[in-house]
C-alpha angles and dihedrals in degrees: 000000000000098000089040077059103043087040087051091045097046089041091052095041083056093044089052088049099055094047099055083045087048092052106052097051099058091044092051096041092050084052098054097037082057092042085055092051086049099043085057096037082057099053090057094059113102127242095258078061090069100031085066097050133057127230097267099048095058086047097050084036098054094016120030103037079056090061089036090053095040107034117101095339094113082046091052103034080051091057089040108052088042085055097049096046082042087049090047099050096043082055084051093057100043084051080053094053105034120359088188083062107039086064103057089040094049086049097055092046084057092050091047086056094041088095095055089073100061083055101086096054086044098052101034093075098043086050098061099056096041083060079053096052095039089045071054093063100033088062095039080061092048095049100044085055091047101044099038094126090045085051095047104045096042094054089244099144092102083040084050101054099045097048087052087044083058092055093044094050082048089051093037090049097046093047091048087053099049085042076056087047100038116033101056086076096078095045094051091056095046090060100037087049090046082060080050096064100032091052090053089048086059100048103043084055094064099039088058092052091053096042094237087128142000143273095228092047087050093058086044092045087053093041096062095033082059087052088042096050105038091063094046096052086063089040090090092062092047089048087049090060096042090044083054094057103043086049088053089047083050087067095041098060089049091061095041089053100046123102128232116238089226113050143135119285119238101267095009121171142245119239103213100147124090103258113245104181137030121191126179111196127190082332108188123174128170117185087204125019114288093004105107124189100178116042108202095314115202122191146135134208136195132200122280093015123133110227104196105196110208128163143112116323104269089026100128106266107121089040087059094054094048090061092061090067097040093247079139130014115228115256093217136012128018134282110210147207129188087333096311129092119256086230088066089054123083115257088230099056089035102060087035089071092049126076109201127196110177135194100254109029127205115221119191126233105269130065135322095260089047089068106040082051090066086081101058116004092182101050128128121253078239090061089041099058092046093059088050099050085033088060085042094244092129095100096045096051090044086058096052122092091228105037124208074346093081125134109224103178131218108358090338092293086161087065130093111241092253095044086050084055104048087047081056097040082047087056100056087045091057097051087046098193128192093245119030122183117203112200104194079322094161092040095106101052129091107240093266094067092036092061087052090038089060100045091057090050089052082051089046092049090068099128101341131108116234132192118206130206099185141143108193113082095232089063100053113023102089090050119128092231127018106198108192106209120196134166082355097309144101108239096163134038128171141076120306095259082057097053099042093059088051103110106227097001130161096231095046085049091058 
């Protein structure tokens, strides 16, 4: 009997084991297989997408509702579904036993869940703002990361704390509220339950006296009412958690449901052909209703022309190089290529045709090579080498330790501003493109590298076509073709030479 013991126990504790083990790898292989669909749910959302969202709500959108789904709902569900078969035999057995009682006592178990079916509409709504408040302290992280150096040399750390108090009292607020909304549900069922057993009590007690049943069936009736009854008062916790993660997967569906904006045609084209003409035409584009940026914008490009965009600060001009990728879509007119409209093309083969360097560039965590490479994944140490040389960083990478090898931490946050923009100006060197856009993509650079850098680029226009958003006149004045973009419309057009003889004109003011 002792060994029968020790072997049961062994055998029990192994069989615990494995099924803890089980259990966590499926859960957390169902987690990371959802985080995966989201993730790449999240890179086919267009840039308007993210505009309208902060830091903390994408990553409680793609990251967070996939731990809430996944975490402890196979624990709970486990729980669950072993409670309600428990809860099935053991009626089984009071039916057995007294089929008077078991009447009153099943009654009175479906009483005690009665409230779990008005949860779901309580917490729902708690719950959505608590995702609000938490989206709240996630970005205040994020931006107290971001903006270290702001906080430190403008004195904000009082600013600082008592903008993040604000965001605890808001948590704490909206969690003591759902515990108000959640955790009465245990206690309720403990004391309807508790009704449960004294009634049966009660009864049986009558039903003894007048022989209808046994004392011996009694004891076995409350036996397994007690087994029935002890599980069911806990039930409401476990209710709570899987609540929680379907509404969760709830959310999740939503997001995996929804459409981009931005997003291929049925039977769209590839564009595999150098582009040989670009055509805007009555171009209109409002970020917000009613709010236009760009008024009924005309122009035609050719290959292998230089469009310098010039204009006011706030004029339009980075908004009009943003349609020709597609990172919006215009909100009136067509944007052209070779004769089709770029919405009839496939992103992919679109974008693959179009180099970007923006103003602010934004550089991924890895080496310096890593991230000209992105460019081009597949090109030669030879073409490698000759971006490099091409963005003037050659001097720069010889003088490292480790070379092109170079760790340059979060968004290259170990790079000088002007080194941050040559690796991205490399990058779009490498990828060489047939139509590149620069969007101040000279701005960071003293006026040394500038002068290499634009030589380069003079080099990179052979037989490309290049769009310019610039403000220094070197940049811009050998261009084919100068637009002057004000208030959302092209008020000049012309060369420099042209624009320049023009008596008050905008051009010549600027």
């Amino acid at each position: 009997i002792p060994l029968i013991i020790v072997l049961f126990t062994s055998t029990q504790g192994a069989l615990t084991y494995l099924s803890n083990y089980l259990n966590t790898w499926v859960g957390a292989n169902i987690t990371n297989l959802l985080k995966m669909d989201l993730y790449k749910k999240m890179l086919g959302f267009e840039t308007e997408f993210f505009n309208q969202k902060n830091s903390g709500d994408v990553i409680y959108m793609f990251n967070n509702n996939a731990d809430m789904a996944c975490a402890g709902l196979l624990t709970n569900l486990k729980n669950f579904v072993q409670k309600f078969f428990t809860a099935v035999s053991l009626t089984f057995v009071l039916f057995y036993n007294s089929w008077q009682l078991a009447i009153v006592c099943v009654f009175i178990l479906l009483m005690a869940l009665l409230p779990m079916t008005t949860m779901k509409k309580k917490v729902k709504s708690v719950m959505d703002k608590a995702i609000v408040a938490d989206s709240s302290l996630i970005t205040a992280y994020n931006e107290t990361y971001s903006g270290n150096k702001t906080i430190i040399s403008y004195n904000l750390e009082n600013y600082q704390k008592s903008k993040f108090q604000q965001v605890l009292n808001g948590v704490f607020s909206l969690r003591i509220k759902m515990l108000k909304r959640t955790r009465w549900l245990t206690p309720v069922m403990h004391v309807i339950l508790s009704f449960g057993i004294g009634l049966a009590i009660w009864i049986g007690s009558v039903l003894i006296l007048d022989g209808t049943i046994t004392s011996g069936s009694f004891v076995s009736f409350l036996t397994a009412l007690i087994m029935l009854y002890t599980p069911m008062k806990s039930i409401g916790s476990n209710y709570n958690s899987i609540l929680m993660s379907f509404l969760a997967i709830e959310r999740v569906f939503d997001i995996m449901d929804s459409v981009p904006a931005i997003r291929n045609k049925a039977n769209a084209k590839i564009l595999s052909e150098k582009p040989k003409l670009i055509e805007f035409k009555n171009v209109s584009f409002a970020y917000k209703p009613n709010v236009p940026v760009l008024k009924k914008v005309n122009i035609t490009v050719k290959q292998g022309e230089t469009i310098a965009l010039v204009g006011n600060s706030g004029g339009g001009k980075s908004t009009f190089i943003s349609l020709l990728p597609r990172f919006y879509d215009v909100s009136t007119g067509n944007i052209l290529i070779d004769g089709v409209d770029i919405r009839d093309y496939t992103l992919e083969s679109l974008r693959d045709n179009i180099g970007v360097v923006f103003q602010d560039n934004f550089l991924f965590g890895g080496t310096i090579r890593e991230n000209i490479m992105l460019g081009n994944a597949k090109a030669t140490p030879e073409q490698l080498k000759n971006a490099v040389k091409m963005a003037y960083l050659d001097d720069f990478v010889n003088s490292l330790k480790d070379g092109l090898d170079t760790q340059i931490g979060e968004r290259g946050i170990l790079l000088s501003g002007g080194q941050k923009q040559r690796v991205a100006i490399a990058r779009a060197f490498l990828k060489d493109a047939p139509i590149l856009i620069l969007d101040e993509a000279t701005s960071a650079l003293d006026n040394k590298s500038e002068a290499v850098v634009q030589k380069a680029i003079e080099n990179l226009m052979h037989d490309k076509t290049v769009f310019v958003v610039a403000h220094r006149l070197s940049t811009i004045r050998h261009a084919s073709k100068i637009v002057v973009i004000n208030q959302g419309e092209i008020v000049e057009v012309g060369t420099h030479d042209e624009l320049v003889n023009i008596e008050n004109g905008a051009y010549k003011l600027l």
